[in-house]
C-alpha positions as a Markdown table, in Angstrom:
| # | Residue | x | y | z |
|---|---|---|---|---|
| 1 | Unk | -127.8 | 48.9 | -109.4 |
| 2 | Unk | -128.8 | 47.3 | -106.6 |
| 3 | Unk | -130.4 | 48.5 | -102.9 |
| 4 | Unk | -127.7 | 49.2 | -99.9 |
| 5 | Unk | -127.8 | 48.1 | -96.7 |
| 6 | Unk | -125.8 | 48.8 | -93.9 |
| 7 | Unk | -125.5 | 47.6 | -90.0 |
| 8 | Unk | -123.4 | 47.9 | -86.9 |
| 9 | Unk | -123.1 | 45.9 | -84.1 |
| 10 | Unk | -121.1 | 45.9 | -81.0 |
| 11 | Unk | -119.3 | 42.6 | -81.0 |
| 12 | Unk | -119.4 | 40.8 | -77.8 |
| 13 | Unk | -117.5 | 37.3 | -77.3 |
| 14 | Unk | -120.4 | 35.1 | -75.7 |
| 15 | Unk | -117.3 | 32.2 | -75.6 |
| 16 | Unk | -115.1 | 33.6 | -73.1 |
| 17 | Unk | -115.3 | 30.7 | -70.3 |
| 18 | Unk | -115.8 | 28.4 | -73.6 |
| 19 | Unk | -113.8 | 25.4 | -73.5 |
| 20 | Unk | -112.8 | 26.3 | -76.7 |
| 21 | Unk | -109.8 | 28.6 | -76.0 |
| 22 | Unk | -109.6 | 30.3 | -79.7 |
| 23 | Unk | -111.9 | 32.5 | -77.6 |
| 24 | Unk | -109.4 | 33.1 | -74.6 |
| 25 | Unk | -107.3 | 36.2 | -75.2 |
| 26 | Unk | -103.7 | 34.0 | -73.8 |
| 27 | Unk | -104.2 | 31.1 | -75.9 |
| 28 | Unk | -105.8 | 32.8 | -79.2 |
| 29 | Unk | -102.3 | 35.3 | -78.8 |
| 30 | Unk | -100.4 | 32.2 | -79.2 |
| 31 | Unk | -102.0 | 31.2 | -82.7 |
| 32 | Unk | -101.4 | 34.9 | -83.8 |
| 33 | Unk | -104.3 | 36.2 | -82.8 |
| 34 | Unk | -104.5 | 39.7 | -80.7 |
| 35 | Unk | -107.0 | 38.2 | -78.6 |
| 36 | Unk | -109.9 | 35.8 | -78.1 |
| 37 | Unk | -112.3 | 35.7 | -81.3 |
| 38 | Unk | -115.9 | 36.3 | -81.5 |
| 39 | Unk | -117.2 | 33.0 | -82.4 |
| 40 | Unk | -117.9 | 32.6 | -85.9 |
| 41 | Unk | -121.4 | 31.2 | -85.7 |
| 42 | Unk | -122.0 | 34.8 | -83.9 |
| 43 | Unk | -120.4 | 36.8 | -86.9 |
| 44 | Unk | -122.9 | 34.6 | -88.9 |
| 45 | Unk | -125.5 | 36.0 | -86.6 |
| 46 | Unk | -124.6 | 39.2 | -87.2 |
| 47 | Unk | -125.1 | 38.7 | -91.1 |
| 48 | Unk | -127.9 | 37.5 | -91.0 |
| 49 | Unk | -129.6 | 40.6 | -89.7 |
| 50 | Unk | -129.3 | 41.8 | -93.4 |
| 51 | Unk | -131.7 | 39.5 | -95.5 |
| 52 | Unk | -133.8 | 39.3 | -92.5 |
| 53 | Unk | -134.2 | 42.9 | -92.9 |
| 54 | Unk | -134.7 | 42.7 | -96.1 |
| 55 | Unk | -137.1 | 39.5 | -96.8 |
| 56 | Unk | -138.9 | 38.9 | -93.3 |
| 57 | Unk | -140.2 | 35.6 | -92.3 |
| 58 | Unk | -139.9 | 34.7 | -95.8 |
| 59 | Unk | -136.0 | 34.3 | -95.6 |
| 60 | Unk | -135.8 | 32.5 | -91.9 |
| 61 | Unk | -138.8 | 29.9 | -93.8 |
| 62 | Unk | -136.0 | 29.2 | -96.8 |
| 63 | Unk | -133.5 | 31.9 | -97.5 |
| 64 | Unk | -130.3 | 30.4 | -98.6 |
| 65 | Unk | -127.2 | 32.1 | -96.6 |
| 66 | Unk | -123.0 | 31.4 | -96.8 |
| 67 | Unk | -120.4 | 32.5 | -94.9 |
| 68 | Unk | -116.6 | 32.9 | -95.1 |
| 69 | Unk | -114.9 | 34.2 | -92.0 |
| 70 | Unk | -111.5 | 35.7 | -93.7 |
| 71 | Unk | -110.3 | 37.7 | -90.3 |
| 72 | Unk | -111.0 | 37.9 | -86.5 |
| 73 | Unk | -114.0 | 40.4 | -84.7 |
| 74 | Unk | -112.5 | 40.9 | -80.9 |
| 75 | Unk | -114.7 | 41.7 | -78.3 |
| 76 | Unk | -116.1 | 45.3 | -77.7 |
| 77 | Unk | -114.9 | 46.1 | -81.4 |
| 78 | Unk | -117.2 | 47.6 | -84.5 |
| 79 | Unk | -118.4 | 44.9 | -86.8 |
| 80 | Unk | -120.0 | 47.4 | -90.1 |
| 81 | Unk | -121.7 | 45.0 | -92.5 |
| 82 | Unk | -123.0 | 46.1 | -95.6 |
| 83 | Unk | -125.0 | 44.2 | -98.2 |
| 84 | Unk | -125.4 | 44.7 | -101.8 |
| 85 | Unk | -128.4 | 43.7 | -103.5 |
| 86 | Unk | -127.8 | 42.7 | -107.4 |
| 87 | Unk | -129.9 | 40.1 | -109.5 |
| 88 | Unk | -132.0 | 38.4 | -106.4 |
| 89 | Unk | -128.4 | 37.9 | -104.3 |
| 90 | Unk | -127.6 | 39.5 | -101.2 |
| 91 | Unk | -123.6 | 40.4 | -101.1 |
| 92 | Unk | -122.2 | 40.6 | -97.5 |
| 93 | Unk | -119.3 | 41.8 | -95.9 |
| 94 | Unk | -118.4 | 42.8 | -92.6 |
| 95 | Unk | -115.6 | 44.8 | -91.9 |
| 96 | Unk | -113.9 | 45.9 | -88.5 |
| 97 | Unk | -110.8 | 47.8 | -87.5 |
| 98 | Unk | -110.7 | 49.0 | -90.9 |
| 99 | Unk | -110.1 | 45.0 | -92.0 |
| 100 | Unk | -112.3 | 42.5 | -94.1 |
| 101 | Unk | -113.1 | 40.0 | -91.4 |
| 102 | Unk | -116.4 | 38.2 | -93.6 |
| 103 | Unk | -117.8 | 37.5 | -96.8 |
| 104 | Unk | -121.1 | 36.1 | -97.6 |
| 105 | Unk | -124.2 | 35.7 | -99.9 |
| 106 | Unk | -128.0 | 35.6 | -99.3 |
| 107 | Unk | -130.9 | 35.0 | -101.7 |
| 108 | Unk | -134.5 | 34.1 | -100.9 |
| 109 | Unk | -135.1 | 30.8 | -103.5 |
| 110 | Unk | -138.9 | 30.4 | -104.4 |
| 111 | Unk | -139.3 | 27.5 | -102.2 |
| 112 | Unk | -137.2 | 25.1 | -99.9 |
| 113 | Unk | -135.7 | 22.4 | -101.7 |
| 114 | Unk | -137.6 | 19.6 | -100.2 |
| 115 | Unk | -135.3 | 17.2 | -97.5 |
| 116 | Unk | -136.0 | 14.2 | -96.2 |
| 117 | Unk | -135.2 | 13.0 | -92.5 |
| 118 | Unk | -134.4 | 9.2 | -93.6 |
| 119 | Unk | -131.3 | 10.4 | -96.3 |
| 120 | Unk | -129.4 | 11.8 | -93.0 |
| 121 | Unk | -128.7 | 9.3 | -90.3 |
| 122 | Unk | -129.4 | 9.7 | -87.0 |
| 123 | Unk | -126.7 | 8.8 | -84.8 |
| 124 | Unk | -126.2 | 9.5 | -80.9 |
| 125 | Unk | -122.8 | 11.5 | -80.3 |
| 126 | Unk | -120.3 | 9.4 | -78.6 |
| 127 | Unk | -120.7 | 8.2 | -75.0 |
| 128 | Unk | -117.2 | 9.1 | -74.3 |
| 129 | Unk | -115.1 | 11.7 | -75.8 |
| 130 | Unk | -111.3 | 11.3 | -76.8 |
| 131 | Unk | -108.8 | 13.9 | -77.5 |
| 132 | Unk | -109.0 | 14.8 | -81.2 |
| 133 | Unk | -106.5 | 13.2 | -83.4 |
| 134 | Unk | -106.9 | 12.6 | -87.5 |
| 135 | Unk | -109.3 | 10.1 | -87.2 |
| 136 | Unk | -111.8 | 11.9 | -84.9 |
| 137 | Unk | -113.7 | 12.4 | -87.9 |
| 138 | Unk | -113.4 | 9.8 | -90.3 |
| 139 | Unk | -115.1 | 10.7 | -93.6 |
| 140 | Unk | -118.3 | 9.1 | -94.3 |
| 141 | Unk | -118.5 | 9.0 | -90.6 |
| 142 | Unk | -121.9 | 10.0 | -89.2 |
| 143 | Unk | -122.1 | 12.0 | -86.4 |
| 144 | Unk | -124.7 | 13.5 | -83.9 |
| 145 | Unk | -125.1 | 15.7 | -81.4 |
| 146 | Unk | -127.0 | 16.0 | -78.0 |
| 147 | Unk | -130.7 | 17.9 | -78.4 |
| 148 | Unk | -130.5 | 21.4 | -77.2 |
| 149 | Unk | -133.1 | 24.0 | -76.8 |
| 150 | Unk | -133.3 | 27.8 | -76.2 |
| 151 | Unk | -136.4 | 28.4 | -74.4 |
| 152 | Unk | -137.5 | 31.3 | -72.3 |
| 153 | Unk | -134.4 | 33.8 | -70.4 |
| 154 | Unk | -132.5 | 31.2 | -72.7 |
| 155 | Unk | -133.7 | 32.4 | -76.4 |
| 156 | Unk | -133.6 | 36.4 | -74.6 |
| 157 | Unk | -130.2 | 35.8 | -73.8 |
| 158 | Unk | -129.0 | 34.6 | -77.1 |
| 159 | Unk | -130.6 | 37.9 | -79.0 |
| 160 | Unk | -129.1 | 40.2 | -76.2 |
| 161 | Unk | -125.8 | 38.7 | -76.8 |
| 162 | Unk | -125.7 | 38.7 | -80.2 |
| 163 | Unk | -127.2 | 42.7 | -80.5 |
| 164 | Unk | -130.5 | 41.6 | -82.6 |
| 165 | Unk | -132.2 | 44.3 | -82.9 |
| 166 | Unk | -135.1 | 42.7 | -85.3 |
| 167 | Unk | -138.0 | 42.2 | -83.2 |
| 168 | Unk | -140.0 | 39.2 | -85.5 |
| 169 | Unk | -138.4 | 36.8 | -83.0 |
| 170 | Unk | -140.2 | 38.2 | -79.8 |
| 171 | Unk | -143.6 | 39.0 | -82.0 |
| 172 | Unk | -143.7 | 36.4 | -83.6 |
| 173 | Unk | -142.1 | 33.4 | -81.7 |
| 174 | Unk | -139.3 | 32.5 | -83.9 |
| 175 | Unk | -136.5 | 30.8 | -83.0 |
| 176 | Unk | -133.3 | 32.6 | -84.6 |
| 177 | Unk | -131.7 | 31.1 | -87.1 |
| 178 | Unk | -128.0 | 31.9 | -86.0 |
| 179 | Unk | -128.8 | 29.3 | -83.5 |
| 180 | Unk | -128.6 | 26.5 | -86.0 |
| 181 | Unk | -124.9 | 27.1 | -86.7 |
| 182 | Unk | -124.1 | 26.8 | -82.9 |
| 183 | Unk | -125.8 | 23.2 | -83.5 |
| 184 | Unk | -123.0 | 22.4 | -86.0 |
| 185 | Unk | -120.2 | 23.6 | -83.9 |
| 186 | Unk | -122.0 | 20.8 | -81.3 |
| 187 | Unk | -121.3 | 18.0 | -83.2 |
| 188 | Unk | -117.8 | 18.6 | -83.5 |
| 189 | Unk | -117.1 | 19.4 | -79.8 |
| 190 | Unk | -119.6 | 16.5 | -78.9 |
| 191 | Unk | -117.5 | 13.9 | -80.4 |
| 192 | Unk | -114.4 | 14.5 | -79.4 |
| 193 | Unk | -112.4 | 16.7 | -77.0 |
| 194 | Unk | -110.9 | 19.4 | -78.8 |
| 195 | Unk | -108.1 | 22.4 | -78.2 |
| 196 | Unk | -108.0 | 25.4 | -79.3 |
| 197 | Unk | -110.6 | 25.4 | -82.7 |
| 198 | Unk | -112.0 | 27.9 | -85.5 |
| 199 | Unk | -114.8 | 27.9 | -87.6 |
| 200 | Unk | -114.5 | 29.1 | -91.1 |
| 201 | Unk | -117.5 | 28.8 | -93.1 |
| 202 | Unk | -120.6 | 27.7 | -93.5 |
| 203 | Unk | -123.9 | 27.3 | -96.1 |
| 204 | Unk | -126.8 | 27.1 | -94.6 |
| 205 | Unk | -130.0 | 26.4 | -97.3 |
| 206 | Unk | -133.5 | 26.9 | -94.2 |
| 207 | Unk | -136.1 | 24.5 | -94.7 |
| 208 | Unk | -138.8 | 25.7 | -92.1 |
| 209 | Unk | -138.7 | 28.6 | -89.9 |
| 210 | Unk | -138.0 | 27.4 | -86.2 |
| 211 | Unk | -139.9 | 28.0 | -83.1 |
| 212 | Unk | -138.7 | 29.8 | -80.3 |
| 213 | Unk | -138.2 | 26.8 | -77.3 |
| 214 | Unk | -137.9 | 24.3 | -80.6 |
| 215 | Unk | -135.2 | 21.2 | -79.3 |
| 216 | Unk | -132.5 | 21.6 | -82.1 |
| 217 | Unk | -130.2 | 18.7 | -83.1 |
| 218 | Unk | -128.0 | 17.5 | -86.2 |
| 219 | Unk | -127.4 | 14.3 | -88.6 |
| 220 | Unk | -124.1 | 15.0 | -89.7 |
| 221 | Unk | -122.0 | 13.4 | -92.2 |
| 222 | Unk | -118.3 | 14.4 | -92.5 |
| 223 | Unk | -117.3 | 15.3 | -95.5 |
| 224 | Unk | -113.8 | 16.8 | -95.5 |
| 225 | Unk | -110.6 | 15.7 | -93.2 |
| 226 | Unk | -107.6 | 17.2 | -94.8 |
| 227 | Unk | -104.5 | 19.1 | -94.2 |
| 228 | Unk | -103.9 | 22.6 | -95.5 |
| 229 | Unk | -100.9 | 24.6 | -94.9 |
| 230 | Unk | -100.3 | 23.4 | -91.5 |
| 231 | Unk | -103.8 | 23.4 | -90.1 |
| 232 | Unk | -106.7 | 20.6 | -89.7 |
| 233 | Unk | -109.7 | 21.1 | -91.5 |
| 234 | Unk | -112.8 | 18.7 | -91.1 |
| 235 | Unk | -116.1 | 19.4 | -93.7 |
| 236 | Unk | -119.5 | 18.1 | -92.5 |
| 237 | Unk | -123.0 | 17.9 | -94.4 |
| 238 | Unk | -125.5 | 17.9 | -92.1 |
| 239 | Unk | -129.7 | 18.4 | -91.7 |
| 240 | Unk | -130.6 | 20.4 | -88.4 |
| 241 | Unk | -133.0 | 18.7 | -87.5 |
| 242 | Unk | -136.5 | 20.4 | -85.1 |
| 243 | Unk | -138.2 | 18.6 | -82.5 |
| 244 | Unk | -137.0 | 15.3 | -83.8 |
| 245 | Unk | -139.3 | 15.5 | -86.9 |
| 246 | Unk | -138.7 | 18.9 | -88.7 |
| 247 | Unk | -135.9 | 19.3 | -91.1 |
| 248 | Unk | -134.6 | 23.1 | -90.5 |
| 249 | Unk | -132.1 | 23.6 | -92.1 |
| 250 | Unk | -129.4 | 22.0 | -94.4 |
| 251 | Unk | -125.7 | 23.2 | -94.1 |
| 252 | Unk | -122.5 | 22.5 | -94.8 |
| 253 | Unk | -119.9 | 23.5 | -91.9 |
| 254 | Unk | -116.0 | 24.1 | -92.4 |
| 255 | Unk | -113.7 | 24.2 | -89.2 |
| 256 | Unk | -110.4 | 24.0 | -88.6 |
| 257 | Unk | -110.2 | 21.4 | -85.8 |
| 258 | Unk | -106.1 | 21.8 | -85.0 |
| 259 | Unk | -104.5 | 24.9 | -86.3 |
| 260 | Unk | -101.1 | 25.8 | -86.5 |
| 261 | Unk | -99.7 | 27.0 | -83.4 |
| 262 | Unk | -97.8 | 30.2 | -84.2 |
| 263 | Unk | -93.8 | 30.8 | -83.3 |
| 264 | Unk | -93.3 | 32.7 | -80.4 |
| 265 | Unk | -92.1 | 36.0 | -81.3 |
């Protein structure tokens, strides 16, 4: 049997005034919802606590994590997560309001699979975005996203908001690596002008540990564009990409870029 371990965090939506409105408590209400999600990509964050925890700088240089979002975390609710260790693998789940809201895995591989920078293309996202339609993302499409870096007030912010308690980012100037999902959601909202959105999963393999004030972007390939029970789904394979020069990370992102709009009651 494996090692236990457990962790609670506060969930705070850091996408109210997002122009995503998933996160706006009107608008989410119409897609079923009882109010405006917690981002996924901050869920993620949340999970990731665990095999940090658990492996140190050894998992942000090339842990391997995944994550399924199954149900909504609101705002001001409990998020419990709870991993299971068994054979070298790292079993997540986080559960709030007595509901399974996330699965996921972690391991820590020997080494990071080795990536290179010239099999992902680097592409500029679009000068002008368009509302979304089927063929936003066009598969084999590649797609970028503007550079973006969380320096300073900027990389304190992000740890506030997201209730890391784990202080190897402030001792040892580490960028955190829930911020390299919120690159992937870039690329989608970058490239086109979306409504109301979620994310639903994501595999991230790290490649390097990143630097706190590091300038993140992404080289991403679309994988997926298909329709599943009523609701848009796009699938993107992407390297997150450091400074221009460092690969980070390489993950593969699952959204649902036009859900089915619930029925009024």
């Amino acid at each position: 049997m494996g090692s236990r371990q457990t962790y609670r965090v506060s969930a705070y939506n850091t996408s109210k005034q997002s122009e995503n409105k998933i996160h706006d408590d009107t608008v989410a209400r119409r897609f079923g919802f009882s109010g405006g999600l917690v981002p996924g990509v901050d869920v993620m964050a949340y999970m990731m606590h665990l095999p940090v925890e658990k492996w140190g700088r050894a998992f942000l240089e090339r842990g391997l994590i995944e994550a399924r979002f199954v149900k909504p975390v609101y705002d001001g609710e409990i998020a419990e997560l709870a991993g299971e260790e068994s054979n070298g693998v790292l079993s997540i789940e986080v559960h709030s309001r007595g509901e399974l809201c996330a699965t996921g895995s972690a391991s820590l591989p020997a080494s990071a699979p080795s990536m290179s920078l010239a099999d992902f293309e680097a592409v500029a996202a679009v000068a002008e975005r368009k509302p979304v339609d089927a063929n936003s993302y066009e598969v084999g499409n590649w797609l970028g996203a503007v550079p973006r870096t969380w320096a300073g007030d900027a990389a304190t912010e992000y740890l506030t908001d997201i209730r890391e308690t784990d202080t190897i980012y402030a001792r040892e100037g580490l960028g955190h690596p829930g911020l390299l999902p919120r690159v992937m959601n870039r690329v989608l909202v970058e490239n086109a002008v979306l409504g109301p959105w979620i994310h639903v999963g994501t595999r991230m393999q790290l490649l390097s540990a990143a630097g706190i004030g590091d300038e993140f972007t992404a080289r991403a390939k679309v994988t997926g564009n298909y329709d599943k029970k009523g609701h848009r789904f796009v699938e993107l394979d992407a390297l997150v990409v450091g400074n221009g020069t460092t690969p980070l990370a390489h993950c593969q992102h699952i959204a649902i870029y036009q859900p089915r709009e619930q029925a009024a009651a």
